[in-house]
C-alpha angles and dihedrals in degrees: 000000000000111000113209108228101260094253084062092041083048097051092047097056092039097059092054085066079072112118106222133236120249102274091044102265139121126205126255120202134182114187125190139200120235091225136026108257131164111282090237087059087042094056089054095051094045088052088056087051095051084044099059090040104055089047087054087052088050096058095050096036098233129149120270127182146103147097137320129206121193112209124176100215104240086218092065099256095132124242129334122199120216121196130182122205141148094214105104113229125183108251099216090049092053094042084062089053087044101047092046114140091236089056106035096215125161145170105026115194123194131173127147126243142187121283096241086054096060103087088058079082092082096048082111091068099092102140091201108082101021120160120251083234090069098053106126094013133119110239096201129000135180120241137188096045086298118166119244140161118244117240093224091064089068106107122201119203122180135124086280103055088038086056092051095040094054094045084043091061094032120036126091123155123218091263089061104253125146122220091245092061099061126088126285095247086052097060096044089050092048087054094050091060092056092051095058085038098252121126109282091243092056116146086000124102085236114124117196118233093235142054108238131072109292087205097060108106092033106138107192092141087101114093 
């Protein structure tokens, strides 16, 4: 069964906190840039852009809030930038903020879909894969006081996570090092081990502190 990355589960469940329109839609729009520029330029310039926005909504009073997607165009043309809301905005009046000389924008796209195809949004938020350009970078963010679930509160449980969480609290080896202080590639490996039933220091120079089976209490029989 094939697991979304927990920013895309995040975003997912995040979207569905959406109040709908009143004939049950929510908006969709893609917004370009005239030229290619570097994504850390293009997030400036996208902030000015939110800025300016969410003045002009102040000043009409009108509702502003919602979702943003970063996604980098495979065709080179540089990054394009999704939001979903429910406020409805007049697309003529935001393609003047967007395409603002201090901002740069270009094309602006809007149509409305249904609700339950809103989280296909985020269908852009594979972590495998993910461009350097991204690194630090929030690949989607809520705006306007909208409600969203972190991603850091997605929590992942398998036999996998339940074998690193119980070496994690229990494993020290007879130097003194925690399990959280070895490499990456230590702790994966000594998962690993527990998974096939070996110890868990198994082909590593690691000695563990103590003189039982660092493996016993172990529960993975839970899928």
């Amino acid at each position: 069964m094939f697991l979304p990355s927990k920013s895309r589960f995040a975003f997912q469940q995040s979207v569905e906190s959406i109040p709908l329109n009143r004939k049950g839609h929510v908006y969709l729009w893609t917004f370009t840039f005239r030229e290619c520029m570097d994504v850390e330029k293009a997030r400036k310039c996208w902030s000015e852009f939110l800025r300016r926005l969410r003045k002009w909504k102040k000043r009409r009073g009108a509702a502003f809030h919602g979702f943003r997607v970063f996604e980098l165009h495979p065709g080179g043309h540089g990054l394009h930038i999704h939001v979903v809301t429910s406020c409805y905005w007049f697309v003529n009046e935001i393609r003047a903020l967007w395409q603002h000389s201090s901002i740069g924008g270009g094309r602006v796209h809007v149509k409305p879909i249904p609700a339950n195809r809103a989280k296909y949004a985020g269908k852009y938020l594979s972590k495998a894969g993910r461009a350097e350009c991204f690194r630090g970078a929030r690949m989607w963010q809520a705006f306007g006081g909208q409600e969203y679930t972190r991603v850091k509160d997605v929590k992942v449980e398998s036999n996998w996570t339940r074998a690193y969480a119980y070496l994690r609290d229990t494993v020290r080896t007879e130097c003194g090092m925690t399990f959280g202080k070895m490499r990456w590639w230590q702790r994966i490996l000594a998962v690993e081990n527990v998974l096939r039933g070996l110890p868990w220091n198994w082909s590593m120079e690691f000695r563990p502190s103590f003189m039982t089976d660092a493996n016993e209490g172990i529960d993975i029989s839970r899928n």
